[in-house]
C-alpha positions in Angstrom: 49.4 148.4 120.0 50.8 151.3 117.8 48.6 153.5 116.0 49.7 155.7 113.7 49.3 158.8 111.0 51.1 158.3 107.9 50.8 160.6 105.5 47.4 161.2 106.4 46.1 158.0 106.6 45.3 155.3 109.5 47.7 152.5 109.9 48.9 150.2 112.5 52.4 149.9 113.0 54.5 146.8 113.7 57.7 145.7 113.7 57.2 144.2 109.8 56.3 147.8 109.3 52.8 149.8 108.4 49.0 148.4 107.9 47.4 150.7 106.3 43.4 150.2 107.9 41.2 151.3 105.1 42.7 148.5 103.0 43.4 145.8 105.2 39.4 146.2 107.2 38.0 146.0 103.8 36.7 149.6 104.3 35.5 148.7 107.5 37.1 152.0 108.9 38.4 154.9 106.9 41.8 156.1 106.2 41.1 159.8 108.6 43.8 158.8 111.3 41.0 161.4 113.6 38.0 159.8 112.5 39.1 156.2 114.7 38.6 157.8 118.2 35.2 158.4 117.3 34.7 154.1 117.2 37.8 153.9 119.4 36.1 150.7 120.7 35.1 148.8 118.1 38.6 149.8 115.9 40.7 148.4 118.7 38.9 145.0 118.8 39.3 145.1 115.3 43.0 146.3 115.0 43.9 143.1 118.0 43.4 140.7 115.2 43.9 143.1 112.4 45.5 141.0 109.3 47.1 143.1 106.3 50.1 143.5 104.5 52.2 145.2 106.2 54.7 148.2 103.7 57.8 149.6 105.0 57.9 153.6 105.5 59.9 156.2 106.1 59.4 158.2 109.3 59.3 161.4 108.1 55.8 160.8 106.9 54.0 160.3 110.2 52.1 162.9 111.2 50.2 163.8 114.6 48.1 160.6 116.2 45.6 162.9 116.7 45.7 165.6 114.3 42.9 167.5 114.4 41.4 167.4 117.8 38.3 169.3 118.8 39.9 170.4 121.9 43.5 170.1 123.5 44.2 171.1 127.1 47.4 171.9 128.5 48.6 171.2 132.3 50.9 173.9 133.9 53.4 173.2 136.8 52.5 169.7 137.0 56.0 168.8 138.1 57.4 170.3 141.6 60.9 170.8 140.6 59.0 172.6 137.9 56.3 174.7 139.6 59.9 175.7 142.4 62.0 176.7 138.8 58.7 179.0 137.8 58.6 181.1 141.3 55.4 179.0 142.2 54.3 176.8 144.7 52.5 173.1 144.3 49.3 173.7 142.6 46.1 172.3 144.5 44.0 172.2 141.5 44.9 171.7 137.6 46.3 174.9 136.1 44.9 174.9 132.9 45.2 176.4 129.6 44.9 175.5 125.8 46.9 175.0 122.9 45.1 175.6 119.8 45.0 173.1 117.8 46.2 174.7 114.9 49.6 174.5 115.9 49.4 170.6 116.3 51.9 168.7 114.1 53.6 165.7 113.5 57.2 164.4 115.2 59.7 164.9 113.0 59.3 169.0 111.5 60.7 172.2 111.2 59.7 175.1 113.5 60.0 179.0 112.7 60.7 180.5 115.7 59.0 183.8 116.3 61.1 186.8 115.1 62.6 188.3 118.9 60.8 186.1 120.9 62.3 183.9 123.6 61.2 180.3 122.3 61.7 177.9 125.4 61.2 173.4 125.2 58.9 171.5 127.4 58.5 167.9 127.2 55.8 166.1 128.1 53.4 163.4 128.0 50.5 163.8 126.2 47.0 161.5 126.5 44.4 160.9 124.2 41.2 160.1 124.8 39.3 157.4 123.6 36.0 157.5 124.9 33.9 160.4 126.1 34.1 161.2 129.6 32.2 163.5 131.6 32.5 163.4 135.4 34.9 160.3 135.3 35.9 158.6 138.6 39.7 159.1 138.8 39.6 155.3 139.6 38.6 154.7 136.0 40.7 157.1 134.6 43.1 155.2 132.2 39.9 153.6 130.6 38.9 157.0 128.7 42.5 157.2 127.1 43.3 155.7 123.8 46.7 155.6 124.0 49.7 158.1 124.8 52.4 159.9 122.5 55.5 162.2 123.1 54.8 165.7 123.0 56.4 169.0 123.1 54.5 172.4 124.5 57.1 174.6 123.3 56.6 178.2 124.2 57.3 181.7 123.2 57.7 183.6 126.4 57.6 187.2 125.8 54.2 186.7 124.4 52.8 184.4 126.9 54.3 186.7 129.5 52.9 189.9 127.6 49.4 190.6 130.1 48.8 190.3 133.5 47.8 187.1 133.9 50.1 185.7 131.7 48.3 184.5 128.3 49.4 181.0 128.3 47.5 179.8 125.2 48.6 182.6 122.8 52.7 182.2 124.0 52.3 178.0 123.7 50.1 178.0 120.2 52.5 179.3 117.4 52.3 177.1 114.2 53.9 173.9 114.7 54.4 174.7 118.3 52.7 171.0 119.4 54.6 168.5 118.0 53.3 165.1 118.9 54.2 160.9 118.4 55.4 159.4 116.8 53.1 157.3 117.0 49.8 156.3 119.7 51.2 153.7 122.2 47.5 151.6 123.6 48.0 151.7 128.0 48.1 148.3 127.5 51.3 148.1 126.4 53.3 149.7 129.8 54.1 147.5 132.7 53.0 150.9 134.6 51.7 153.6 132.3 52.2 155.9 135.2 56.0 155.7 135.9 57.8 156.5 132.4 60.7 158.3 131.9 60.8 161.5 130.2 63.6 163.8 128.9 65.0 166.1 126.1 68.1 167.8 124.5 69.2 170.5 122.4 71.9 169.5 120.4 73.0 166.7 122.0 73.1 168.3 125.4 70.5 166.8 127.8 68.3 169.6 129.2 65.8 167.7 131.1 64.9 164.1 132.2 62.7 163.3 135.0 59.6 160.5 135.1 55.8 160.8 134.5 55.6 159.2 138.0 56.3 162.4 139.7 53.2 164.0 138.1 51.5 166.4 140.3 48.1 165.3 138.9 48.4 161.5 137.7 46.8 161.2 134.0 43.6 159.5 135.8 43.6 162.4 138.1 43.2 164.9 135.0 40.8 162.8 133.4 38.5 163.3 136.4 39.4 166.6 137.1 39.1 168.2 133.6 35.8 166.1 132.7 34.4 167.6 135.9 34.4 171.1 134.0 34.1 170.2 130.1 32.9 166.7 128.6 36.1 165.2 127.2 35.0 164.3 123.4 37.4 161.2 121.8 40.6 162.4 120.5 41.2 165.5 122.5 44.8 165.5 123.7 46.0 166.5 127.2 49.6 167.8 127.4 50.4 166.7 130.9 52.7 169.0 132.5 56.6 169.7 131.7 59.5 168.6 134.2 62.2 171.1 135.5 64.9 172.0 133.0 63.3 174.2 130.4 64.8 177.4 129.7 62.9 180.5 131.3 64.3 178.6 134.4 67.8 178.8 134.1 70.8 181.4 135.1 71.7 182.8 132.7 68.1 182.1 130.9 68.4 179.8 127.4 66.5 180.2 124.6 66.2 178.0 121.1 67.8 179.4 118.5 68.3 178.9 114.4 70.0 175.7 113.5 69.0 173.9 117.0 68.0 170.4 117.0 65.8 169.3 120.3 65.2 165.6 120.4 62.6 164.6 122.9 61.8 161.2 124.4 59.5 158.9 126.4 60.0 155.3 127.6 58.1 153.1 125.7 57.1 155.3 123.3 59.5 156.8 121.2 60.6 160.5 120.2 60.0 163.6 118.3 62.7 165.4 116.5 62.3 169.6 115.9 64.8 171.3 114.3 64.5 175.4 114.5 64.9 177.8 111.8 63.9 181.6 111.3 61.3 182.6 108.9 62.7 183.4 105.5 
């Protein structure tokens, strides 16, 4: 199943095109695309037998799948080939940071990048949860997500790399810095949800491409791992981890820069489309 944000309100998305949920439930369930996790549940058993005229739309309306969550955690060096590109070794344990979700948007968007700063790409998977969990068994894992979307963790390096430590959250939360979608894909609908492949480019140029397989931490594994420390509330979004590729790791380093275009992917899902501009 595909759930969906368009222009602001809750539909399900097929290949006839969009149901819009308020109408078609009868006002069963409101048109707040965020309000759903909160009877994640009961919606789904509702939306598997959903009936409703479905509109066509254009896909530059869709917005985030989950566009105001109360919290959103990010993953760092969840990826090897990632964590070797970053001078660090393999992670034992979850590094963790935020991304405020203020700078959480929709797929298809222009970014401003900040005046002088090094604005670098990160790909990733992102997880939604669907039911509250609070010390989950990794075991159980995929049944407190929702669904999955493409995201992007893009990053402004001179700030995040500003103090000692480095201040992840501040360098990663710019506005429109998290794009997400297109659109929430259920788990149900992967022959493996844990073995997708993954990938990006600027311009046309592929700049990274690897598979959610090779995850450090498996999306079950975080699920447990983070709801050990903080109750995981429906709708929060987890950025998994980036693969190698992005920019701060390269000789000579790459930044994006006005007039870019970085398309971003995931198997099964679908893909998010940035294009980069400077603030007038």
């Amino acid at each position: 199943m595909r759930i969906g944000n368009l222009d602001g309100r809750l539909v399900i998305l097929t290949d006839a095109g969009a149901i819009d949920v308020e109408r078609a439930s009868g006002g069963q369930f409101g048109a707040d695309p965020q309000g759903a996790y909160d009877r994640w549940a009961e919606f789904t058993a509702w939306a598997a037998t959903a009936q409703g005229r479905a509109e066509p739309y254009d896909i530059d309306d869709l917005g985030a799948p989950s566009p105001a969550p109360r919290q959103s955690f990010g993953i760092g060096l969840n990826y090897a080939e990632h964590a070797d590109e970053s001078g660090f070794g393999v992670p034992d344990y979850p590094s963790v940071f935020t991304k405020f979700p203020s700078c959480i948007t929709g797929p298809y968007t222009t970014v401003d990048l900040p005046p002088g700063g090094h604005t670098d790409w990160e790909v990733e998977l992102v997880a939604v949860i669907g039911t509250e969990a609070w010390h989950a068994d990794a075991d159980a894992g995929w049944s407190y997500v929702a669904g999955l979307c493409v995201g992007q963790d893009l990053s402004e390096r001179i700030t995040q790399m500003a103090s000692s430590p480095p201040q992840f959250s501040m360098g990663k939360s710019f506005p429109g810095f998290g794009p997400t979608g297109p659109w929430l894909v259920t788990p149900d609908e992967f022959d493996d949800p844990d073995d997708l492949e993954l990938g990006c480019a600027i311009n046309g140029e592929e700049v990274q491409k690897s598979r959610t397989s090779h995850l450090i931490i498996s999306v079950p594994q975080l699920v447990a791992r983070l709801s050990a420390v903080a109750r995981l509330l429906p709708g929060d979004v987890i950025f998994t981890g980036t693969p190698a590729g992005v920019g701060q790791g390269r000789n000579p380093q790459r930044w994006l820069a006005p007039g870019d275009e970085l398309v971003s992917y995931i198997e099964g899902i679908g893909e998010l489309r940035q294009h980069f501009t400077l603030p007038a």
